[in-house]
N, C-alpha and C positions, 0 to 999 in steps of 0.2 A: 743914558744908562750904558756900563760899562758891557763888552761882552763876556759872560759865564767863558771859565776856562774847561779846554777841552779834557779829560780824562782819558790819554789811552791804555788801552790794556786789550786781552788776546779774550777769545770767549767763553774762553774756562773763567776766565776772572771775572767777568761782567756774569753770569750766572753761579758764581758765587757769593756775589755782592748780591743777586738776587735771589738769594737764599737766606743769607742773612737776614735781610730787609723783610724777608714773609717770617723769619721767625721771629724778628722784633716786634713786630707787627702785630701775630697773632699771640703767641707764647709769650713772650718776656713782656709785654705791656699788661695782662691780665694779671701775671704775675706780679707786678707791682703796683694794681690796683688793689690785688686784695693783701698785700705788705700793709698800703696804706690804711683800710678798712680794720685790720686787725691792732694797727697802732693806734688809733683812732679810738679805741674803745677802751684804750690805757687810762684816758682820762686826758690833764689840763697839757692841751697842746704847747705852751709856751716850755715844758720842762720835757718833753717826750722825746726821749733821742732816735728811740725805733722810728718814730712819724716823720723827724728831721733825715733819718739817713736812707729810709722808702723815697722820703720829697724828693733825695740828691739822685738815686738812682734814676727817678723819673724823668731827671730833666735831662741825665746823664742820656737814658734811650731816647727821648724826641728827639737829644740832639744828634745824637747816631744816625736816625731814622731820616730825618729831614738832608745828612751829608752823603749818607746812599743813596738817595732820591735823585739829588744833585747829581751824583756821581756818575749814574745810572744814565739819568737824561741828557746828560755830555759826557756819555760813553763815545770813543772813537775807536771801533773794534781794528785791533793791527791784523793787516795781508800779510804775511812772507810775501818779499820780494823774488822771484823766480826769474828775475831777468840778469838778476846781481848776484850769482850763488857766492863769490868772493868776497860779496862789501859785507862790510859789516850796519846793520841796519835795526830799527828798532823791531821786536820779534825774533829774531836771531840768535843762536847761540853762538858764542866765542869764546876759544881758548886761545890762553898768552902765557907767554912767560916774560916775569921781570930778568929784565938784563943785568947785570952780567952771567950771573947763573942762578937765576931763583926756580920756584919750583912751578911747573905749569900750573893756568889757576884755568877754570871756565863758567861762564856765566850769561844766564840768560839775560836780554833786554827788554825790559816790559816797560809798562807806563808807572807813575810813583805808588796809581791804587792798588799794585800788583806789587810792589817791591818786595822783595823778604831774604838781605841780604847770605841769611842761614840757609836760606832753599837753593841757591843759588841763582837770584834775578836780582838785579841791579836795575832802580831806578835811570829811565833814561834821561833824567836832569843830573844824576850826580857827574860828580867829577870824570870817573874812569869812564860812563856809557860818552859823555860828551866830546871826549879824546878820540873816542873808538869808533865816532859813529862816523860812515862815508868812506873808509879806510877800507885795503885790502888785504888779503891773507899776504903775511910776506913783511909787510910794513913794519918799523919802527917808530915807535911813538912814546914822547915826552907825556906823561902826568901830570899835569898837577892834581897834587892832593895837599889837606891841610896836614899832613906829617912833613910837607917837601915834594921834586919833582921826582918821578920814577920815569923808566924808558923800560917800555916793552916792547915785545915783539909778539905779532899776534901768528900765531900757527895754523886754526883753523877755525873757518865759520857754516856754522851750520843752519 
């Protein structure tokens, strides 16, 4: 048997995900038991779309429910590093700018169940966290991204 992959993320994220998971749990499955009950009494299930698109939702939440579970139970809660206030690390914020003159950008480093590139947290499997990670304030660093490489330079890590 293979080993479960690990899930990091910071603890705001793992009790979020524990939030979630109790209102699937309690609220949204009740919810779509009685979707199901009230389709049910439409008559001849083979024509029923209400009963077919309750069914889709319910496998839609088990399956939700079953991947927070997972996610939850190989949670790997991220430390800040305090010994490396320079490096860039997962948990970390960093600001960079693209060279030659682009505009400073910053962005946190979480785990993928945290990602939300609008919030500003960047997966630490993508491309940019993978370049950046171990690197110090000051450094220039080649990209690759799937548009091409970019070089930045990173200005500060928090």
């Amino acid at each position: 048997m293979s080993a479960e992959k690990n899930y990091y993320m910071t603890q705001e994220g793992k009790e979020k995900l524990e939030q979630e998971l109790l209102t699937l749990k309690t609220d949204k499955r009740q919810e779509v038991v009685e979707r199901i009950k009230v389709a049910r009494g439409f008559g001849d299930l083979s024509e029923n779309s209400e009963y077919d698109a309750a069914k889709d939702e319910q496998a839609f939440v088990e399956s939700r429910i079953a991947q927070l579970e997972k996610m939850i139970r190989n949670a790997v809660i991220i430390e800040n590093d305090s010994n490396n206030p320079n490096v860039v690390a997962l948990g970390k914020t960093v600001t960079f700018q693209e060279l030659p003159d682009g505009e400073e950008e910053t962005y946190t480093i979480v785990g993928s169940a945290e990602a939300d590139p609008f919030e500003g947290k960047i997966s630490n499997d993508s491309p940019m966290a993978q370049n950046l990670l171990g690197k110090e304030v000051g450094s220039e660093v080649t990209v690759n991204t799937p548009g091409g490489d970019m070089v930045v330079k990173i200005l500060k890590v928090e």
